[in-house]
LUMZAPA-680530 format. One record per residue: residue number from 1; x, y, z of N, C-alpha, C in turn. Coordinates in nm, 4 decimals. Layout:
<filos>
FILO   i       nX       nY       nZ      caX      caY      caZ       cX       cY       cZ
FILO NUM        X        Y        Z        X        Y        Z        X        Y        Z
...
</filos>
This chain:
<filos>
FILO   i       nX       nY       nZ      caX      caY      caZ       cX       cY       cZ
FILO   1   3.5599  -0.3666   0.6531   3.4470  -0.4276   0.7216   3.3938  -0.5454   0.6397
FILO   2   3.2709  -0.6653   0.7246   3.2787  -0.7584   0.6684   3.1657  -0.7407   0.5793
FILO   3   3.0971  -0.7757   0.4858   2.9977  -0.8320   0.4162   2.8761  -0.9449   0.4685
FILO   4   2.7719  -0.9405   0.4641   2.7077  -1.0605   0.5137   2.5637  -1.0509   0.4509
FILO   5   2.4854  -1.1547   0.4685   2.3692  -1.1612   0.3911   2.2983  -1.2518   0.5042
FILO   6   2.2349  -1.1899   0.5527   2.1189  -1.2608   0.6818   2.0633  -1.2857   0.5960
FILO   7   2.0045  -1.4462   0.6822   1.8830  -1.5013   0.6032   1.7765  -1.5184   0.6663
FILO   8   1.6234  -1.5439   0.6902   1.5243  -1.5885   0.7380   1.5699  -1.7976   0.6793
FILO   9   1.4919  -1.8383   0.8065   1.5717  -1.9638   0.8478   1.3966  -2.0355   0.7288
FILO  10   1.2436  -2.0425   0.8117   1.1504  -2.0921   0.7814   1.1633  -2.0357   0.6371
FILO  11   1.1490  -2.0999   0.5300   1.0584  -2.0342   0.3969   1.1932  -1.9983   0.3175
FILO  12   1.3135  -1.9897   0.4011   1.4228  -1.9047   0.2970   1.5529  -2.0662   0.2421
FILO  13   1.5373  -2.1190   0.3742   1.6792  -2.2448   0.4037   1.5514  -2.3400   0.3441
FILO  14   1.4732  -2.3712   0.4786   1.3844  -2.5017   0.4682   1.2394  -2.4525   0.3958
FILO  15   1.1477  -2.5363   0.4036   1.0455  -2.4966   0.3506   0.9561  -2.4907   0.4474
FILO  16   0.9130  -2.3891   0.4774   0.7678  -2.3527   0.5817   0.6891  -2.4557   0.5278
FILO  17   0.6094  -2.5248   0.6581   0.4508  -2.5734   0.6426   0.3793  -2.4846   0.5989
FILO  18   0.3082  -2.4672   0.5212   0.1785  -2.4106   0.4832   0.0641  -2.4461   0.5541
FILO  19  -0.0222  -2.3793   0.5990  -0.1512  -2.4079   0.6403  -0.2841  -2.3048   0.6071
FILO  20  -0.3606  -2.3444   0.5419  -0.4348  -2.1806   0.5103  -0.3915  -2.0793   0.5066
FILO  21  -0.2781  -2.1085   0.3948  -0.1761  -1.9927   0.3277  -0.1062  -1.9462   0.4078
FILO  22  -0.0919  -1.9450   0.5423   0.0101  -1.8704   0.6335   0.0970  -1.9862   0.6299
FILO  23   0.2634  -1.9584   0.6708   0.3982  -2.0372   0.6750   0.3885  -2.0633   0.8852
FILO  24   0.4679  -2.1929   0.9015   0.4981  -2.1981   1.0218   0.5570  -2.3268   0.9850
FILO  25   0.6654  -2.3438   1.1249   0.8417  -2.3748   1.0746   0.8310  -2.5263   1.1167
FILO  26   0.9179  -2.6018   1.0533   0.9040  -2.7303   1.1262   0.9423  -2.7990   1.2725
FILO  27   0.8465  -2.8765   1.2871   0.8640  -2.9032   1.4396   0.9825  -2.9187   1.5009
FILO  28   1.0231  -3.0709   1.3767   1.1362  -3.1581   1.3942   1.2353  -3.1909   1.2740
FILO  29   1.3109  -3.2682   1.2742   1.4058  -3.3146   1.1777   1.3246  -3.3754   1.0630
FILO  30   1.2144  -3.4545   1.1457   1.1054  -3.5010   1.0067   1.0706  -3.4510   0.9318
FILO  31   1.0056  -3.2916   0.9716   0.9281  -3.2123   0.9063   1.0302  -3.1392   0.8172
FILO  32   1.1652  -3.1367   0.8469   1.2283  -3.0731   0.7859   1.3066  -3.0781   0.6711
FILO  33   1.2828  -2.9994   0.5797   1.2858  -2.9955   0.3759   1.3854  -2.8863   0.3549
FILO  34   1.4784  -2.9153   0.3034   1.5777  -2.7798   0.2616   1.5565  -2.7678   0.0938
FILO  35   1.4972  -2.6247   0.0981   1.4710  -2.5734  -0.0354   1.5433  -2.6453  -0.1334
FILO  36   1.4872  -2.6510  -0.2245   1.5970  -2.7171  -0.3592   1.6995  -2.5931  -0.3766
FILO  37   1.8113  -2.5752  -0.4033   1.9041  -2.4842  -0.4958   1.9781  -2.4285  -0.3733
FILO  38   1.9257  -2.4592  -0.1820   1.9547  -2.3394  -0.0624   2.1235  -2.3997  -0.0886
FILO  39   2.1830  -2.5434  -0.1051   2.2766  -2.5624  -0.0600   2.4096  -2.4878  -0.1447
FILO  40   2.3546  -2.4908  -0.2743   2.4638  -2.4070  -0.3756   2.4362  -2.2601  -0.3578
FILO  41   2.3350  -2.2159  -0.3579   2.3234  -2.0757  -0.3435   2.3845  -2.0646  -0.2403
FILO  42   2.4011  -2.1338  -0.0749   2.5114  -2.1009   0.0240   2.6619  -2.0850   0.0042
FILO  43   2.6346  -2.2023  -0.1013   2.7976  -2.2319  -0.0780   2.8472  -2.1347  -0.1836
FILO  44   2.7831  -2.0669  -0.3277   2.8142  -1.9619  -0.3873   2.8714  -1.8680  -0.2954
FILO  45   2.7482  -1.8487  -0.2184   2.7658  -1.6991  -0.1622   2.9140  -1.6844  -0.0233
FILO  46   2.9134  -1.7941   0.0217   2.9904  -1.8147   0.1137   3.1493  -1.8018   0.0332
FILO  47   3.1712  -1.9044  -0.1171   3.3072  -1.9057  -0.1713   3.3502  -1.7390  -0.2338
FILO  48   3.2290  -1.6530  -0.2226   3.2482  -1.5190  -0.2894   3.2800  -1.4294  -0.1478
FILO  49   3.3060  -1.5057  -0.0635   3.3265  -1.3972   0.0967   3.2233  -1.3725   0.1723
FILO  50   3.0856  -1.4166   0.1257   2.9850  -1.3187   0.2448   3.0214  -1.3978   0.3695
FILO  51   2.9903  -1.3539   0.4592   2.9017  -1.4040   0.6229   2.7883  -1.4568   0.5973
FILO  52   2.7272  -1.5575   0.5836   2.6387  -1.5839   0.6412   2.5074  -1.6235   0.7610
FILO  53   2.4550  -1.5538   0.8111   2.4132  -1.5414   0.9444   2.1930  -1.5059   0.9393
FILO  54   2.1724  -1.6789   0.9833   2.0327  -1.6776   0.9918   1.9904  -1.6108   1.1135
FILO  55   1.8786  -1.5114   1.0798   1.8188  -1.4220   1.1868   1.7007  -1.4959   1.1726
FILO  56   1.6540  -1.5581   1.2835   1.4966  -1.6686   1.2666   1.4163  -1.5979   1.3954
FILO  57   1.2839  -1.5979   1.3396   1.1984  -1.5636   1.5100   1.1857  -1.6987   1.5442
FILO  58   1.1239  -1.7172   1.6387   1.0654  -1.8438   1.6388   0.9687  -1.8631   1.7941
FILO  59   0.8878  -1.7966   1.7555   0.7720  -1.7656   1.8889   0.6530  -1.8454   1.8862
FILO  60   0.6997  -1.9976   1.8477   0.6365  -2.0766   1.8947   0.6801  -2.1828   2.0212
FILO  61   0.7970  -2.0889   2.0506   0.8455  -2.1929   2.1930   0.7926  -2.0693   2.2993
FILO  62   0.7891  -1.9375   2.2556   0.6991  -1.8409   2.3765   0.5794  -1.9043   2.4030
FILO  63   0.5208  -1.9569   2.2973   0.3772  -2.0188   2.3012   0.3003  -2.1335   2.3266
FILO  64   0.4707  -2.1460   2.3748   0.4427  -2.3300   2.4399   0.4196  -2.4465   2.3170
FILO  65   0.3660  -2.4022   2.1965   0.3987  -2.4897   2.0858   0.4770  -2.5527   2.0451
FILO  66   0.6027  -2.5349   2.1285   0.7418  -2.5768   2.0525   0.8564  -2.5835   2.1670
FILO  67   0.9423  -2.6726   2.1996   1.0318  -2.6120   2.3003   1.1819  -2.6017   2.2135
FILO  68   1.2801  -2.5150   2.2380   1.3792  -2.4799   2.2165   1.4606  -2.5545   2.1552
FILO  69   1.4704  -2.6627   2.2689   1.5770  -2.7488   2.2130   1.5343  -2.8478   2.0798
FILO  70   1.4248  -2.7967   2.0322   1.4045  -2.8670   1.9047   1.4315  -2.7708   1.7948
FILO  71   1.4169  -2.6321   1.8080   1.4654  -2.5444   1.7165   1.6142  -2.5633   1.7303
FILO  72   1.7194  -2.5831   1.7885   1.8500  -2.6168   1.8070   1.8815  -2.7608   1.7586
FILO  73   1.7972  -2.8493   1.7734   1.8467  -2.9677   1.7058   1.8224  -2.9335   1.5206
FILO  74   1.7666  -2.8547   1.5036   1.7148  -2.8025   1.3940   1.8001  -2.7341   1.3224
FILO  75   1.8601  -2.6275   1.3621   1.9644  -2.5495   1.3748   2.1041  -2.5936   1.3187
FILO  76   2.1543  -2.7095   1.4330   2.2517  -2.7614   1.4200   2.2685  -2.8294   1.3194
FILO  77   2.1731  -2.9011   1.2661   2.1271  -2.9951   1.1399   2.1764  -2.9103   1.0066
FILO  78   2.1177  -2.8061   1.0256   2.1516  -2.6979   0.9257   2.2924  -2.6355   0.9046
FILO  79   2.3447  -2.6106   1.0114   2.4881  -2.5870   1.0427   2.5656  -2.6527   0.9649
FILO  80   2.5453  -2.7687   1.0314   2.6171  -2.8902   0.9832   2.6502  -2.9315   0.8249
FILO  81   2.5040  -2.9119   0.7888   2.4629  -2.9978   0.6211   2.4867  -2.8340   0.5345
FILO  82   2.4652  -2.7452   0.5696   2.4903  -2.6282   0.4991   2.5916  -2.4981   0.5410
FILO  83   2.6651  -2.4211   0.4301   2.7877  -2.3147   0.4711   2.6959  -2.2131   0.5509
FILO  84   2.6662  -2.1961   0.6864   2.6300  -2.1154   0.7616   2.6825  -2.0765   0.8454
FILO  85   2.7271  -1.9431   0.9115   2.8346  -1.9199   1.0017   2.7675  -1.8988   1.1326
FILO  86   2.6675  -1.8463   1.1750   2.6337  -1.8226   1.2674   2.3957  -1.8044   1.2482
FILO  87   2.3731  -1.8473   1.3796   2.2109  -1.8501   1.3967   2.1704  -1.7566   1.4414
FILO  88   2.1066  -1.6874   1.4731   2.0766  -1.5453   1.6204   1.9030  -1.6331   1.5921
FILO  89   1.8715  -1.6548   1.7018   1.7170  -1.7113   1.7299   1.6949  -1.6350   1.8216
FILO  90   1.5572  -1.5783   1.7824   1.4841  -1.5012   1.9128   1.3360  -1.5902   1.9642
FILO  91   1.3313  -1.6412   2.0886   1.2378  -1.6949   2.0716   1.1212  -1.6716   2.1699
FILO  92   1.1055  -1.5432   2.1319   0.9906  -1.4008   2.1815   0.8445  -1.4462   2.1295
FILO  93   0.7557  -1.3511   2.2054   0.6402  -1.3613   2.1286   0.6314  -1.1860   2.1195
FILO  94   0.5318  -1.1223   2.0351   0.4882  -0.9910   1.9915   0.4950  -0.9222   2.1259
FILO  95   0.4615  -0.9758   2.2375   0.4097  -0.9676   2.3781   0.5397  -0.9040   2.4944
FILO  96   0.6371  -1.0090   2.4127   0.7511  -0.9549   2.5352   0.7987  -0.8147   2.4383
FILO  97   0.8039  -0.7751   2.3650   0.8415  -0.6781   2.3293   0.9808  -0.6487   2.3635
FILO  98   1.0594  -0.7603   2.2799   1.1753  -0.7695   2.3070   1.2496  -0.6961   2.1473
FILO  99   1.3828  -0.6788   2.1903   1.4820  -0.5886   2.0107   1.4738  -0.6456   1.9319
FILO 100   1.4521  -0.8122   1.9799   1.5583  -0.9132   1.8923   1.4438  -1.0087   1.7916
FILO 101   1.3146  -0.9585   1.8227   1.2306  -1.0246   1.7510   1.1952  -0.9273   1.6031
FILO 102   1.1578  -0.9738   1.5227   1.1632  -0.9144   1.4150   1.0398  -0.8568   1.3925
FILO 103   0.9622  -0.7508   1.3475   1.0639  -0.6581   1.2679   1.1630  -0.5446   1.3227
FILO 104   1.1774  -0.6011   1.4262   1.2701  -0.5078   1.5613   1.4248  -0.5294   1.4541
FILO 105   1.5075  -0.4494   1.4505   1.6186  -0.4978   1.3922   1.7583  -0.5684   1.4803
FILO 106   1.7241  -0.5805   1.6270   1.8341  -0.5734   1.7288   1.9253  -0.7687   1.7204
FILO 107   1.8767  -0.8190   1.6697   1.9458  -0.9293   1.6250   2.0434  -0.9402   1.5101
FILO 108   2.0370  -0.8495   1.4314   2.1497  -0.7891   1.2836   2.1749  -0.6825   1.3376
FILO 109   2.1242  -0.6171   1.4049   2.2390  -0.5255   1.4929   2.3295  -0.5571   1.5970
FILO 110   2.3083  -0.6508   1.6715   2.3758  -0.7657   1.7142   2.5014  -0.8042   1.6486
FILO 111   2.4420  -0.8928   1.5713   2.5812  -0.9525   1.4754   2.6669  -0.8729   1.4107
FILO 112   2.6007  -0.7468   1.3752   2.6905  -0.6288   1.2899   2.7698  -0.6127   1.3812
FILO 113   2.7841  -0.5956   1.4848   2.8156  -0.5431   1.6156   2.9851  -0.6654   1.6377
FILO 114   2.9084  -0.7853   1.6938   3.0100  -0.9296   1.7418   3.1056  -0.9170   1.5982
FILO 115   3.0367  -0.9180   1.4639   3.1206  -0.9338   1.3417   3.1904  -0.8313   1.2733
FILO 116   3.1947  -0.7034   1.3258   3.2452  -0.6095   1.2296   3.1961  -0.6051   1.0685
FILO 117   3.0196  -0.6590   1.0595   2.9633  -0.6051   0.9465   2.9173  -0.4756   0.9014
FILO 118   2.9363  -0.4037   0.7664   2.8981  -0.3305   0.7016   2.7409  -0.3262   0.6539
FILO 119   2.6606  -0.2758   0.7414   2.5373  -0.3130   0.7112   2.5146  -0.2397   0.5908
FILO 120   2.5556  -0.1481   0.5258   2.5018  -0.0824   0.4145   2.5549  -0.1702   0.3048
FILO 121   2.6649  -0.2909   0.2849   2.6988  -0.3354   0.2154   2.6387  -0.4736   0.2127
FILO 122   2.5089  -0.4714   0.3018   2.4775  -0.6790   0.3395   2.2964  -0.6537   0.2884
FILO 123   2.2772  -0.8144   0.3225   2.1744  -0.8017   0.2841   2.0680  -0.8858   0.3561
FILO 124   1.9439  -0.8389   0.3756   1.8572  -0.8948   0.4283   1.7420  -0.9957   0.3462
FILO 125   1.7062  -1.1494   0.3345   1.6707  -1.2188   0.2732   1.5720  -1.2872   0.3771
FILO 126   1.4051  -1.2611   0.3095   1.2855  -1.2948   0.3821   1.2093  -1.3198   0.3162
FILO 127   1.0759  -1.3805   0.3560   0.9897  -1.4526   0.3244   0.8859  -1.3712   0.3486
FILO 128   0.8959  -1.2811   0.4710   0.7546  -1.2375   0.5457   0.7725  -1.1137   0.5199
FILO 129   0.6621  -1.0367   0.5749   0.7215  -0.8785   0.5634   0.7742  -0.8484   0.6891
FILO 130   0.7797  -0.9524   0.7978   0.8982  -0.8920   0.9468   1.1046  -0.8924   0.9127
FILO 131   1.0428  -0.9470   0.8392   1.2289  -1.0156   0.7676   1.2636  -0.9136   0.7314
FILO 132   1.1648  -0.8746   0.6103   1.2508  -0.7108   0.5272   1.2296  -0.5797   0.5906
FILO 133   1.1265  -0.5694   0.6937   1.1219  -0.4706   0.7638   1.2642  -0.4722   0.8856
FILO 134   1.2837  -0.5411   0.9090   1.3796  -0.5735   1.0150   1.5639  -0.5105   0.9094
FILO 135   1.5569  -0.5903   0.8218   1.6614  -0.6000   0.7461   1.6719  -0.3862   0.6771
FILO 136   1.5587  -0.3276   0.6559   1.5196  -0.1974   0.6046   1.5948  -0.0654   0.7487
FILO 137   1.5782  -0.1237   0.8653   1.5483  -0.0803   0.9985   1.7132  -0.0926   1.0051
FILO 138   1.7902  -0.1914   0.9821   1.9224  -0.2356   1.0130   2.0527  -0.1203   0.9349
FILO 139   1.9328  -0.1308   0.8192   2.0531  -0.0727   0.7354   2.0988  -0.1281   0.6017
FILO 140   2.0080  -0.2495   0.5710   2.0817  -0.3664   0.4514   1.9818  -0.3352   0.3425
FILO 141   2.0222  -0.3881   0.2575   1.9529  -0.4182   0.1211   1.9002  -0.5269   0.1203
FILO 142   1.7750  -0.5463   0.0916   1.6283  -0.6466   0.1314   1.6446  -0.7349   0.0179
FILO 143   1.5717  -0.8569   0.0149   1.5466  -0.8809  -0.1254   1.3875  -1.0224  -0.0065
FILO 144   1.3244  -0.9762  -0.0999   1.1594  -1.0603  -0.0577   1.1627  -1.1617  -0.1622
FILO 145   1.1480  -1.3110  -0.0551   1.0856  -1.4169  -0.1695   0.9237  -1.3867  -0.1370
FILO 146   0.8906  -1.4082  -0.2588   0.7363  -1.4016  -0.2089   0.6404  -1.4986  -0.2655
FILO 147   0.6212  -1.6002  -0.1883   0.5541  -1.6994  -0.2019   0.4176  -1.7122  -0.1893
FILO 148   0.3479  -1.6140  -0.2035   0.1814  -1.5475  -0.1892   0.1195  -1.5617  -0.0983
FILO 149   0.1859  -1.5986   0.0391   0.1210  -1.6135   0.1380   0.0098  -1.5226   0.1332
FILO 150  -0.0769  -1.5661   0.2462  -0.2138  -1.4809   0.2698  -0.1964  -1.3968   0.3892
FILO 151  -0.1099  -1.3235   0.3903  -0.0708  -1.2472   0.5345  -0.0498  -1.1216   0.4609
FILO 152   0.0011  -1.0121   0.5851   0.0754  -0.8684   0.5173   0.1848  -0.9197   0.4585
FILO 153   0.2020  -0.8452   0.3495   0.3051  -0.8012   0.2273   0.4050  -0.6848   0.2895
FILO 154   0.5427  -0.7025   0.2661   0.6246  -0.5855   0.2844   0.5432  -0.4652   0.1719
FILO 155   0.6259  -0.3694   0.2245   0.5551  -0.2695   0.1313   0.6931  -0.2318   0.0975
FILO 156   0.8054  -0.2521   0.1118   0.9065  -0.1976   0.0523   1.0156  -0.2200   0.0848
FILO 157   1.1057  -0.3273  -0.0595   1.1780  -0.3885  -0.0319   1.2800  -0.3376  -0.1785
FILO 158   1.3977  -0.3772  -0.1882   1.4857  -0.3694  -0.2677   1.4865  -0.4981  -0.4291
FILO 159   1.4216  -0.6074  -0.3927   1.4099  -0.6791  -0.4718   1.2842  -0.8032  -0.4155
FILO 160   1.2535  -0.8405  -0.5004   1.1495  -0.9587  -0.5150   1.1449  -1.1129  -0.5914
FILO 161   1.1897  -1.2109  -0.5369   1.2388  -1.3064  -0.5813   1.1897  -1.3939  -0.5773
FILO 162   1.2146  -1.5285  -0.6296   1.1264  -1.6504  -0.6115   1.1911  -1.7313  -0.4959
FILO 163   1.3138  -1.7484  -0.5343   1.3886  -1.8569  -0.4527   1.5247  -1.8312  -0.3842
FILO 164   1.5764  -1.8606  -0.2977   1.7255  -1.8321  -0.2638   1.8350  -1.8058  -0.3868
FILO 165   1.7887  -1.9281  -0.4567   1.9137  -1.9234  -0.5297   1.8860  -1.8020  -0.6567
FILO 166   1.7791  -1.7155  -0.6795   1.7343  -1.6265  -0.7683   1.8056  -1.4988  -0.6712
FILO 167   1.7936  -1.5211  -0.5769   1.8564  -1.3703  -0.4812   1.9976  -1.3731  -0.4846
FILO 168   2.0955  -1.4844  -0.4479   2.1817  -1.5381  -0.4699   2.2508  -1.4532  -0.5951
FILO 169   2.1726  -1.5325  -0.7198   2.2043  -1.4413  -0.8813   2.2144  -1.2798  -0.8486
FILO 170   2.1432  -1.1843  -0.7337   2.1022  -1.0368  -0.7848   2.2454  -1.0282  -0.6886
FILO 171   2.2445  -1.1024  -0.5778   2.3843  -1.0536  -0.4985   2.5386  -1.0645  -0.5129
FILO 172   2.5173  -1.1627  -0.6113   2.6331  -1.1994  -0.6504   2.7093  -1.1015  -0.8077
FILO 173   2.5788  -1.0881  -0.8481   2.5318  -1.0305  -1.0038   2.5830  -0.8720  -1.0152
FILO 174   2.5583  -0.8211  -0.8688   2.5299  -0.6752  -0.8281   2.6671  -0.6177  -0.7005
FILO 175   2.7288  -0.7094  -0.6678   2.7794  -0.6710  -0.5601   2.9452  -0.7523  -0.5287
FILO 176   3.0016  -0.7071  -0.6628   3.0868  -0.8040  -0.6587   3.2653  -0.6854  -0.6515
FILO 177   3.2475  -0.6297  -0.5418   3.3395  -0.5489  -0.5024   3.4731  -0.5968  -0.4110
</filos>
């Protein structure tokens, strides 16, 4: 079976806007900043075999804030400029009470599913506490950046990190079978 390491797309790839300490994702191509270190930490993780596969909410196009095809021009941008194999976007609000929004796990259950992943062998990489709850729910091994937002905190995760490329080090460091 395969290996893979879902990522959260806002806060993990690019850099969330900040606004009175809460994260929210960029509009457009303008707004959009790819972490310092995301492109080697991909391409590490990618030349060592994982899957890579971003699980993103993004329920600001439920909310009319945002329409779709700008999270996809977004997307693709990312595709493109970085080793990513596949996106799963849910773009729910709390409301529809849909699988695929997070901390629901049905979007990495999804892909486990299309990819023949080993969820006990992958890993879940977030920013928020819906990321690692989602990733906990799936079956994977978590690892939380935690950037002090002013929101809920996971309460229980496998590791705690600063940056991609620091998680990168524990997965590569730890899991080299």
């Amino acid at each position: 079976m395969i290996r893979a390491v879902f990522l959260d797309r806002d806060g993990v790839i690019n850099k969330a806007l900040v606004r009175n300490g809460k994260p929210y994702p960029p509009k457009n191509l303008e707004e959009l900043e790819i972490i310092e270190g995301v492109a080697s930490a991909l391409s590490a993780l990618n030349t060592a075999g994982w899957l890579l596969i971003v699980i993103s909410n993004q329920p600001d196009v439920a909310r009319g804030a945002l329409d779709s095809s700008s999270v996809e021009i977004i997307n693709d941008h990312l595709k493109k400029t970085l080793h990513i194999d596949d996106f799963r976007v849910c773009y729910h609000d709390d409301a529809d009470l849909c699988s695929c929004r997070k901390p629901l796990p049905g979007s990495i259950l999804k892909a486990a599913t299309d990819y023949g992943i080993d969820l006990s062998k992958s890993y879940m990489i977030g920013d928020r506490w819906r990321d690692i709850e989602a990733g906990k729910r799936a079956g994977c091994k978590t690892i939380f950046i935690d950037y002090g937002y002013q929101e809920k905190h996971p309460k229980d995760y496998d590791h705690s990190v600063s940056s991609l490329f620091d998680a990168t080090d524990i997965i590569l460091g730890t899991n080299n079978e």
